[in-house]
C-alpha positions in Angstrom: -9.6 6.5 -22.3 -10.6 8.3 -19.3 -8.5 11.0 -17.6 -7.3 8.6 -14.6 -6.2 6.0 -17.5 -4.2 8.8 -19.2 -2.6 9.9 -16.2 -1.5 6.0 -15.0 -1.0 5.4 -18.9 1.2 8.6 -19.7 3.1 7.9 -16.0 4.4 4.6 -16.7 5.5 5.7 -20.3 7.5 8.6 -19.2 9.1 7.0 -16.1 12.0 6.0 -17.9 14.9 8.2 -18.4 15.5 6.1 -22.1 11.8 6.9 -23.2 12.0 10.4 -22.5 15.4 10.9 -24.4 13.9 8.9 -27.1 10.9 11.2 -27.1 13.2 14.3 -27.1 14.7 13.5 -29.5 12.4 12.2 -32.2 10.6 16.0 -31.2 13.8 17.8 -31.7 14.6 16.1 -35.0 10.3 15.4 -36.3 10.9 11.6 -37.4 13.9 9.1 -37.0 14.5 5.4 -38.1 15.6 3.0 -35.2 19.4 3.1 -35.7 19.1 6.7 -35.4 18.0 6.5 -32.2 20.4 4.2 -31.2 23.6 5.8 -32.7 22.6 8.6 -31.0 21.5 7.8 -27.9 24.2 5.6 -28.0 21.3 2.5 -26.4 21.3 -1.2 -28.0 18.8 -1.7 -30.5 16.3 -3.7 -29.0 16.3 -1.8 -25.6 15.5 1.0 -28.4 12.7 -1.2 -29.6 11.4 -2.3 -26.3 11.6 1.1 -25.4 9.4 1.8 -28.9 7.0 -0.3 -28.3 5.9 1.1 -24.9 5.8 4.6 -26.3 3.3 3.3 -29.5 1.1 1.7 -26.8 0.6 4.7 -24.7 0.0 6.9 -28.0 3.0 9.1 -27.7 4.4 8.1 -31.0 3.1 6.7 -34.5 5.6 5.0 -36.9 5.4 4.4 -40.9 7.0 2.3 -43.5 9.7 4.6 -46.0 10.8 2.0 -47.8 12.4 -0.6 -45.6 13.0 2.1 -42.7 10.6 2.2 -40.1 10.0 5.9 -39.3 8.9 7.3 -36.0 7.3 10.1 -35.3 5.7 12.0 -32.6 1.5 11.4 -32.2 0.1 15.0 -34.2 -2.7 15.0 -32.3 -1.5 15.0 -28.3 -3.3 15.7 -25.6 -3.3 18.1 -23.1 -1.4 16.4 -20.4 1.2 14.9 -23.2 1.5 18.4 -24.9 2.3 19.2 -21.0 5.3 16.4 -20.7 6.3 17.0 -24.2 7.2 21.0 -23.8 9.4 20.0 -20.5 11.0 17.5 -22.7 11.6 20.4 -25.2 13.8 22.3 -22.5 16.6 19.7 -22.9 16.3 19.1 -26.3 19.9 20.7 -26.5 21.5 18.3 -23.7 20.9 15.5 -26.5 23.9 14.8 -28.7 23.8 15.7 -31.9 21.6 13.7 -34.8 24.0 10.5 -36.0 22.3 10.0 -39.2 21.8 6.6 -40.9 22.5 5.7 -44.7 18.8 6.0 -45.3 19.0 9.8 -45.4 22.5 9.8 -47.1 
């Protein structure tokens, strides 16, 4: 991907005031399952999901399999201009509410 593609690519993922929370969030805490987002965040599920998907396509997160959790997690390799929108996300990480963990990490 070329830098203009990053740039339109990146801009469309973090124009959404749900994706950056989301994205704060999963920084702030290093991995999270869906229904954490969403107890948290206090957002449906599949807005959360939707909201997911759009941040896997543009490269801003990866997710695994823990069992039958889906874990998501941050991209470890980002680049320059994400590293850039991810430390102004990291100046409100405290503005979030606090983690509602599920029963998976009970």
């Amino acid at each position: 991907m070329n830098h203009i593609e990053e740039i339109v690519t990146l801009s469309k993922a973090m124009s959404d005031s749900n994706r950056i929370k989301i994205i704060t969030l999963i920084q702030r805490e290093g991995g999270l399952c869906v229904c954490e987002i969403c107890d948290t965040l206090k957002l449906s599920q599949p807005l959360v999901s939707r909201h997911l998907k759009q941040l896997k396509k543009a490269d801003i997160l990866t997710s695994h399999k823990e069992g039958k959790w889906i874990i998501y997690k941050m991209h470890t390799n980002p680049s320059i201009l994400l590293n850039t929108y991810l430390k102004l996300c990291k100046q409100d990480e405290r503005t979030l509410d606090p983690l509602i963990s599920c029963d998976m990490k009970g």
